[in-house]
N, C-alpha and C positions, 0 to 999 in steps of 0.2 A: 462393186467397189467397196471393199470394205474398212479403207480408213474413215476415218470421221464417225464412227460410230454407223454406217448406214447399216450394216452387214450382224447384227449379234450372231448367226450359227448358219454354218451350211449343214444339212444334213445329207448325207450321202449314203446310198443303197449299194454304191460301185465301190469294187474292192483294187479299182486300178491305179488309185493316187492320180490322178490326173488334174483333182481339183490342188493339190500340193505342186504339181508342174506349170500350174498356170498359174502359180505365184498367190496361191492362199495359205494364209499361216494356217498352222495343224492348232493351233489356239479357236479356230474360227472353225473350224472342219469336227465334223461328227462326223465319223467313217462307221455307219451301224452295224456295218457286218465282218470288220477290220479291212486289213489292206494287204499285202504282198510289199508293203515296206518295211516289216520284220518278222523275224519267224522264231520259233522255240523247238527246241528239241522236245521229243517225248519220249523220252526216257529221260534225260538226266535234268535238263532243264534250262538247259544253256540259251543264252539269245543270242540271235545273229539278227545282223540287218539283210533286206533283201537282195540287196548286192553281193552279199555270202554264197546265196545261194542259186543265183540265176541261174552262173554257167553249168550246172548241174540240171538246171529244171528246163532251158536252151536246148542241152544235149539227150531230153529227154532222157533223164535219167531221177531216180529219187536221189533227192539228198538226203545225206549220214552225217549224223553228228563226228566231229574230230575230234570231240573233247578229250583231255588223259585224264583218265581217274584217279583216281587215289580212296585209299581209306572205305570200305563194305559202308554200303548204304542202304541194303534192303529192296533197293529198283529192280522193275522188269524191262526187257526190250519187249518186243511189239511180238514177240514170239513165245515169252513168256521164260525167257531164259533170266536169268539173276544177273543184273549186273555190277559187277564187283567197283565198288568206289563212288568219287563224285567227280564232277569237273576241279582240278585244281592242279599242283606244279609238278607236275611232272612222276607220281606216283608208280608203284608195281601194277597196275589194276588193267593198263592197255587203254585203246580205245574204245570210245562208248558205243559209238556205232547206231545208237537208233536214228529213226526217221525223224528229219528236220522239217516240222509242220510249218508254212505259211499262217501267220496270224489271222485268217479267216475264221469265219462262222458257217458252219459247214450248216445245212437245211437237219435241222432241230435242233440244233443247239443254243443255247440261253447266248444273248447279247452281250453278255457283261456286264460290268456298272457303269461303264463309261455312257453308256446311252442314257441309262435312266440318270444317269448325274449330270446333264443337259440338258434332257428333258425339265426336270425339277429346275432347274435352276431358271433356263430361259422362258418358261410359259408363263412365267411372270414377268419377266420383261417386253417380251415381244407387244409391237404395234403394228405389225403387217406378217400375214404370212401367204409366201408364196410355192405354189408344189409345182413342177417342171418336170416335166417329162418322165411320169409315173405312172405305172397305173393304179398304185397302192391299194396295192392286196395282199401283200406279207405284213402280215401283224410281227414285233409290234409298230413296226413305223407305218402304216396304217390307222393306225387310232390316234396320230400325231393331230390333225384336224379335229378330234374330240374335245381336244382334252384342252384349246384355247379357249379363250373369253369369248362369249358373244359378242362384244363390241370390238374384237379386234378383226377388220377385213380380212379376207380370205381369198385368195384371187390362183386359179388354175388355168396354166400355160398347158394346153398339153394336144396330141394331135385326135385325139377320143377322152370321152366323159371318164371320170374315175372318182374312185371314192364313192360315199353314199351321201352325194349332194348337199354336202355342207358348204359348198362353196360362192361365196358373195356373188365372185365374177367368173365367167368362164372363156378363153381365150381359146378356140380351137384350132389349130393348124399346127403346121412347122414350127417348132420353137424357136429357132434360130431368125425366121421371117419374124412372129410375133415380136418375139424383145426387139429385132432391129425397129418395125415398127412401133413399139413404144418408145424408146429412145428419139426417136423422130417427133415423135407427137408433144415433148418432155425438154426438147433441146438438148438433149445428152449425147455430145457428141466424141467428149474427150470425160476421159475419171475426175477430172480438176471440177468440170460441170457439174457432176455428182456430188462433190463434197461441199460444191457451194451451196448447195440449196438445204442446206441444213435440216432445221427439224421442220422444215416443209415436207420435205422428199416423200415422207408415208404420204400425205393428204396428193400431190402433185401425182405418184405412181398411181392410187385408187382412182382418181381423177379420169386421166387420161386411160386405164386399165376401162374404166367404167365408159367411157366415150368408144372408146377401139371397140368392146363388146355390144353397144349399142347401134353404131354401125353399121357392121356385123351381124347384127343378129343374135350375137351368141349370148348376150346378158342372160343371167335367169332373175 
């Protein structure tokens, strides 16, 4: 639930948008390795949304920029050919033709700013943090658990250990059983539930987080 202030930041390792499909603002959403909800040409620089380019990546095929050039720019295609112009109205230059990348993070490539300009901003805010269904071991959303406060709980949903036990609480099984389970334990049966328990809600989730682990077994 994240009106009422419960929610400061999702972070997400999934590049499916799913958390945008089930109705979370992109305000609230850290997507750390991008998403496949827009893409950019490489070559000339054009943006499309991912709806651009679906029916191409559907048909298993690569998607090509359609942009019309105009005007010498200096660009390469992906072949190393020059490509004459830029995107703009309708120019001598043709079409651009490079390959239309998905705004992902391919495995080594830098994050962006957007992550670390999240990071910075909310590790000062946050009063709970919770990791779900991770095993965090890609750095750098991995050192996320670092780099909080001591004093702020720390509580792991997850069906195996992860991380290097920085963890207050540990909740081990099915995530989907766990949270139903805590929700039960919390009264949280409807979002409305959620927003009423105001600046309870951190102490009431630790709570209950810390009894279900107790339980259980699984405190550490």
């Amino acid at each position: 639930q994240h009106g009422g202030g419960r929610l400061l930041r999702n972070y997400t390792q999934n590049i499916d948008t799913l958390q945008r499909v089930a109705g979370l603002p992109a305000s609230h959403c850290c997507e750390c390795h991008g998403s496949f909800d827009t893409a950019t040409c490489t070559g000339c620089g054009m943006r499309f949304t991912g709806d651009d380019i679906k029916p191409a990546v559907m048909d298993e095929k690569v998607p090509l920029c359609p942009a019309v050039l105009e005007d010498d720019n200096g660009l390469e295609d992906d072949n190393g050919n020059r490509i004459s112009g830029v995107p703009g109205g309708g120019g001598g230059g043709g079409a651009c033709g490079s390959v239309v990348k998905p705004d992902i993070v391919f495995f080594g490539e830098p994050l962006g700013t957007h992550f670390e300009e999240c990071v910075k901003e909310d590790m000062a805010k946050a009063d709970l943090f919770i990791a779900i269904g991770s095993s965090l071991k890609v750095a750098p959303v991995a050192r996320i658990p670092d780099m909080i406060a001591d004093s702020v709980p720390q509580i792991l949903i997850n069906r195996e250990k992860a991380g290097r036990g920085a963890f207050d609480i540990e909740l081990l099984g099915n995530c989907d059983e766990v949270i139903r389970a805590l929700r039960k334990r919390l009264g949280w049966t409807d979002p409305a539930d959620v927003a009423a328990k105001g600046t309870n809600a951190v102490a009431d989730v630790a709570a209950a987080a810390a009894a279900a682990a107790d339980g259980a077994g699984h405190q550490e």
